[in-house]
N, C-alpha and C positions, 0 to 999 in steps of 0.2 A: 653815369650811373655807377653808384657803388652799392656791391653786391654785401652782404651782411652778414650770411648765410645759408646754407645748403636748404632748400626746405622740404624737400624729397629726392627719392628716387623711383621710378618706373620700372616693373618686369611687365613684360607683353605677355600672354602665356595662352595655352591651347585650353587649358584644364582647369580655372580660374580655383573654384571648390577643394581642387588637391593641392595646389599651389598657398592659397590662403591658411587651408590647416598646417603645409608643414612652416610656414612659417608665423601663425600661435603655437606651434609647438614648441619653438626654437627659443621665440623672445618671450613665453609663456602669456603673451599680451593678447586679447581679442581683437578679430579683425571686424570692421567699420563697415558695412556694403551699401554702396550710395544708389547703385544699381546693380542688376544681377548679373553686369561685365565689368564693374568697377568697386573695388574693396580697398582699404588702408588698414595699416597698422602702424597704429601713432607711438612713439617713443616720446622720452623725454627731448631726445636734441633735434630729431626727426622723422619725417614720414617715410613709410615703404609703403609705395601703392603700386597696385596690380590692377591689370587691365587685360579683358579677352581679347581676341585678335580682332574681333569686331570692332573694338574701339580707336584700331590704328587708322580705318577711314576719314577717321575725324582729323587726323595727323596730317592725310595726307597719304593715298593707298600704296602699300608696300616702302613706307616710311621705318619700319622697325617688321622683328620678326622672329614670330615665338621658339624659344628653345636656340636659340641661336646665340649665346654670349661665347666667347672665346677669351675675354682679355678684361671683363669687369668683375671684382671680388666686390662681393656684401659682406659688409663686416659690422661686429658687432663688440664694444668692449662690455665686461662682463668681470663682476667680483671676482671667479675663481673657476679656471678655463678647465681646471682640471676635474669638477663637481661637475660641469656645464657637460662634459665630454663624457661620463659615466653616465649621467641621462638620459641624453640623445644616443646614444648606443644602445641603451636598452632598448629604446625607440625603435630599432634599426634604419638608422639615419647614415646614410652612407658617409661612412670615414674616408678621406683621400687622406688626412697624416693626422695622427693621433697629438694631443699637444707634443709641442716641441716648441725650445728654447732659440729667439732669432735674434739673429746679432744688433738689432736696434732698440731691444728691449723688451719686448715682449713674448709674452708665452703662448702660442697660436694654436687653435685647432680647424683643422680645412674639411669640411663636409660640401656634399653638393644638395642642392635642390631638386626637385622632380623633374623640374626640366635643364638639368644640369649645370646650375650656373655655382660656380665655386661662392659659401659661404666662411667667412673665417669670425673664430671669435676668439677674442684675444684679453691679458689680461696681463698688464703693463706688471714687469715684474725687476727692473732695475730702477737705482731712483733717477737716472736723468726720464726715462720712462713714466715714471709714477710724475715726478713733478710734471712732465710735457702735459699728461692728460688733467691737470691737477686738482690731483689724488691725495694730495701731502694733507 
């Protein structure tokens, strides 16, 4: 089997309603609800869907577990990380690092979600950068 591409990702979450808004806030995109434990929010390259903890049964009981990421970042690239980042601040969207410049090229800014999981949005800002996502 070859794989093609990413065609989502999953957050498990306790708060499904607070969880979906803050992220229409973030990608300013409407969230999709197929049920009242299950929502998406569809991008251009992919999906983010969310599901209440009720839905992890289905998985497979205590197969995932809301509010508990430690090591997965949501990221998002975005026009201009530094308009993206005036935004969400008014919002008060919690800042962990304001943008800043990282040595692979891009300009990052790390906010967390309601149930804490690190979200970054970045905005490729050297040109081996701009060509990787290409940008050119």
């Amino acid at each position: 089997m070859a794989i093609t591409r990413i065609s989502s990702i999953r957050i498990i979450t306790d708060d499904l309603p607070r969880l979906a808004g803050f992220y229409e806030t973030v990608t300013e995109l409407p969230a999709t609800w197929a049920t009242p434990d299950f929502a998406e929010i569809s991008t251009p390259t992919f999906v983010l869907a969310m599901g209440s903890t009720s839905t992890v049964a289905l998985f497979g009981e205590g197969s995932a577990q809301a509010a508990d990421n430690h090591s997965v970042i949501v990221e998002f690239l975005v026009d201009d990380v530094d308009a993206e980042f005036a935004r969400l601040a008014a919002t008060g969207a919690p800042v962990v690092q304001p943008p800043t410049d990282m040595p692979w090229g891009n300009r990052s800014l790390l906010i967390r979600d309601p149930d804490g999981s690190l979200v970054n949005l970045f905005t490729p800002v050297t040109e081996q950068a701009v060509a990787k996502w290409g940008l050119r």
